[in-house]
Z-matrix of the N, CA and C atoms (Angstrom, degrees):
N
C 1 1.448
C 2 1.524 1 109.68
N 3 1.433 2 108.86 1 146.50
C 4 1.576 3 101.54 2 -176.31
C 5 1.381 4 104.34 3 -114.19
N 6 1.308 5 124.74 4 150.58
C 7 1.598 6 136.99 5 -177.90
C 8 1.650 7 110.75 6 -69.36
N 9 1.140 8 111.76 7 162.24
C 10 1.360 9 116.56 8 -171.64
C 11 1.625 10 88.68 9 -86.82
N 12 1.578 11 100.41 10 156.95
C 13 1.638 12 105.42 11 155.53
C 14 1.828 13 129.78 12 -31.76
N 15 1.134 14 143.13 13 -167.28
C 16 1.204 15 147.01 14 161.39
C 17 1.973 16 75.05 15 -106.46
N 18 1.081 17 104.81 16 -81.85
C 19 1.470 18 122.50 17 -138.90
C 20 2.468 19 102.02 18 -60.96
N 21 1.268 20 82.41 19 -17.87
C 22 1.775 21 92.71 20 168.85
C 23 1.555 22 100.35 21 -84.55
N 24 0.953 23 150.40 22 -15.95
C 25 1.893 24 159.33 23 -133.80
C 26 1.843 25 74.66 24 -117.14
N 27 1.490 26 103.13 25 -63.68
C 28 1.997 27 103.41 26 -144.48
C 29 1.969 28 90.44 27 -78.81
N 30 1.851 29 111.83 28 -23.78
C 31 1.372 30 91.24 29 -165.37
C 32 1.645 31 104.98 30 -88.74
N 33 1.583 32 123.88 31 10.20
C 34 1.238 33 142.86 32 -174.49
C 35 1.700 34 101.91 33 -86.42
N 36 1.461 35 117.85 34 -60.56
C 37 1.445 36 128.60 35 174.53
C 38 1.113 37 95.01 36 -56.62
N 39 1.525 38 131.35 37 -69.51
C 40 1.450 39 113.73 38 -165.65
C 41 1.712 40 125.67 39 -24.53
N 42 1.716 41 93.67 40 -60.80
C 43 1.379 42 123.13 41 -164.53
C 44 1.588 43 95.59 42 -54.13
N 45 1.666 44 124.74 43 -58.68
C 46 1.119 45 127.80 44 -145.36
C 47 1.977 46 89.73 45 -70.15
N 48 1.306 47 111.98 46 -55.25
C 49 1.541 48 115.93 47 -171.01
C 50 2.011 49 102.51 48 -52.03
N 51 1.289 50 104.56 49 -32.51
C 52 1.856 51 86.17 50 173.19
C 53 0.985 52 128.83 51 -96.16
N 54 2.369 53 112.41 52 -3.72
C 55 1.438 54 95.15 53 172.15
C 56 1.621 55 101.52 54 -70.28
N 57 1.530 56 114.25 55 -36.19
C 58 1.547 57 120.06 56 -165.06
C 59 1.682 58 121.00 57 -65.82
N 60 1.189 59 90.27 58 -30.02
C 61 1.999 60 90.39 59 158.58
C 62 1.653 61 103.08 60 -68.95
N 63 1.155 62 132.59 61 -67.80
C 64 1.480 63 127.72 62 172.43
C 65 1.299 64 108.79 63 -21.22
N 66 1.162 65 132.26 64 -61.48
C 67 1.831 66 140.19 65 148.71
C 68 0.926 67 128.29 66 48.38
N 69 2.009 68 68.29 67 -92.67
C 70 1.452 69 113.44 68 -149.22
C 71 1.682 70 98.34 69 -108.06
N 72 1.292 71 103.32 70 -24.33
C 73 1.527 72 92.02 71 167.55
C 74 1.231 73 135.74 72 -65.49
N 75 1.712 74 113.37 73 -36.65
C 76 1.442 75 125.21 74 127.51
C 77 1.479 76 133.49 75 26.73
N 78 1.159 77 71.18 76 -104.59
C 79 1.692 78 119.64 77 164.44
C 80 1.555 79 123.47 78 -46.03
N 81 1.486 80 119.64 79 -40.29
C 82 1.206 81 128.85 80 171.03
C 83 1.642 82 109.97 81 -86.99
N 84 1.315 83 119.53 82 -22.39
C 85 1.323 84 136.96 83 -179.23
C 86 1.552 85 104.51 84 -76.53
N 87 1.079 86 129.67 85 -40.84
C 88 1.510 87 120.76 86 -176.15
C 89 1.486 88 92.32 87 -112.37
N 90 1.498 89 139.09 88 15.33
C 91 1.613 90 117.54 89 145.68
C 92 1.290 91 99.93 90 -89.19
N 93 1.270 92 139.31 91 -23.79
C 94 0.950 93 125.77 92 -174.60
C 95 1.503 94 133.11 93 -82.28
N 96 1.443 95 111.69 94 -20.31
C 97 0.959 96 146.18 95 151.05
C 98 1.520 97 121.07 96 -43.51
N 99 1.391 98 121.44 97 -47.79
C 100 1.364 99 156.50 98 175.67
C 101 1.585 100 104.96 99 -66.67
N 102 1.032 101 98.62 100 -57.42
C 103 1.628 102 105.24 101 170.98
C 104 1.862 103 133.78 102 -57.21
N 105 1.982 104 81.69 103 -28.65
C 106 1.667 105 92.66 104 -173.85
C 107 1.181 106 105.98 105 -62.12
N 108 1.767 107 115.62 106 -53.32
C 109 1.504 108 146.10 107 -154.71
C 110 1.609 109 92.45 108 -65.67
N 111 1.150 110 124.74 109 -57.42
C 112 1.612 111 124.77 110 -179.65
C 113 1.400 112 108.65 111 -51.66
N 114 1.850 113 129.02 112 -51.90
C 115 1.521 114 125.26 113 177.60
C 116 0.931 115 97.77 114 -50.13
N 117 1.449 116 121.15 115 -76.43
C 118 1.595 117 137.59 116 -129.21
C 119 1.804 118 103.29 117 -83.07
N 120 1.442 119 110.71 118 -24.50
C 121 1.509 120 106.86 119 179.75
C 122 1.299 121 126.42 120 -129.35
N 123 1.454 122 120.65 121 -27.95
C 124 1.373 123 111.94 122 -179.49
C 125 2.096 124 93.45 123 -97.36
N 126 0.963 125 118.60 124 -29.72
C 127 1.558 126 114.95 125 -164.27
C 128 2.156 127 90.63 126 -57.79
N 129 1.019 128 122.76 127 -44.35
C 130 1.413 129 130.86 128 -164.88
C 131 1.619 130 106.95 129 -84.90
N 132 1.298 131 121.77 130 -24.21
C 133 1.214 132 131.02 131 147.03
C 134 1.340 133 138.07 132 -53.36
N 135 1.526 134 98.13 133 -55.13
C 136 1.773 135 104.97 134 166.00
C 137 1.531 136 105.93 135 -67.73
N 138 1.411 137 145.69 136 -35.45
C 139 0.922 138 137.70 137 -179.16
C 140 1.827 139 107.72 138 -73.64
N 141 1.052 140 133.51 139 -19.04
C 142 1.321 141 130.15 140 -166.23
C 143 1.630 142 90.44 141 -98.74
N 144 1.451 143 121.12 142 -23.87
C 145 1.397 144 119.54 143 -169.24
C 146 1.952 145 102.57 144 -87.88
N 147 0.951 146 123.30 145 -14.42
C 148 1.731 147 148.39 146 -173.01
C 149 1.201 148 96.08 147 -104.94
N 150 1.208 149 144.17 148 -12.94
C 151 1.578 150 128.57 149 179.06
C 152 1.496 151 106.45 150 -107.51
N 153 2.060 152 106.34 151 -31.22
C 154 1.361 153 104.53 152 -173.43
C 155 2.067 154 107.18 153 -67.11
N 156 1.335 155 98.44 154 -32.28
C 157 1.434 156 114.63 155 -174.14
C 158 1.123 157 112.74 156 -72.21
N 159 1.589 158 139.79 157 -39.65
C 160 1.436 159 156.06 158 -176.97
C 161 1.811 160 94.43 159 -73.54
N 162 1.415 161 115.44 160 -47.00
C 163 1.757 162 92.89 161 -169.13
C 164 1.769 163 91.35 162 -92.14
N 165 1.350 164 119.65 163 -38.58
C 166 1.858 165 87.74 164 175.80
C 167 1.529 166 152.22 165 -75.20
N 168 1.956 167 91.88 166 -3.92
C 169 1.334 168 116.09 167 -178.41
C 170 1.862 169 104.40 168 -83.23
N 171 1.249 170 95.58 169 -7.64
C 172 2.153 171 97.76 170 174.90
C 173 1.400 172 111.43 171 -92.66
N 174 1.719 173 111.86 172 -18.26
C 175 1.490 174 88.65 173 165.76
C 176 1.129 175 132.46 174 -139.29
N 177 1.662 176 94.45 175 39.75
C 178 1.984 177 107.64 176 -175.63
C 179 1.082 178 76.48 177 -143.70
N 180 1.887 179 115.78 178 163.17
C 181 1.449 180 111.73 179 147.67
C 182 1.313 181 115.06 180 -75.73
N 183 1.603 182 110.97 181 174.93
C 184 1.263 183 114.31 182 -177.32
C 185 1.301 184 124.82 183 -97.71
N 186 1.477 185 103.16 184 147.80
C 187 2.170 186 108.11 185 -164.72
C 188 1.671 187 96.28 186 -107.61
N 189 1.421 188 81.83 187 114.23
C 190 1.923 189 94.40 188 168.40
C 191 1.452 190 114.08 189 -102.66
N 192 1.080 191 118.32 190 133.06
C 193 1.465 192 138.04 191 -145.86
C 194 1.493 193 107.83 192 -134.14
């Protein structure tokens, strides 16, 4: 059996460590992404949905559905 290169061994690690950062960058790219949509849209939503309920639940009773 014959041994692999030295220099095929280091250009193999290379390759594998930058598809796997590609990954993970990925990966950090659509959590982060995930994160925007929750600040920027549902956090200002639940609060607009808690204010509509807080001022109409003081002067009607409330309808459970």
């Amino acid at each position: 059996m014959r041994q692999k290169n030295t220099f095929l061994n280091i250009f193999m690690l290379i390759m594998v460590l930058i598809v796997a950062s590609f990954v993970v960058s990925l990966f950090i790219g659509a959590l982060s992404s995930i994160l925007w949509f929750a600040v920027k849209l549902l956090i200002p939503a639940a609060i607009v949905v808690w204010l509509v309920r807080w001022i109409t639940g003081s002067s009607r009773s409330r309808k459970y559905y």
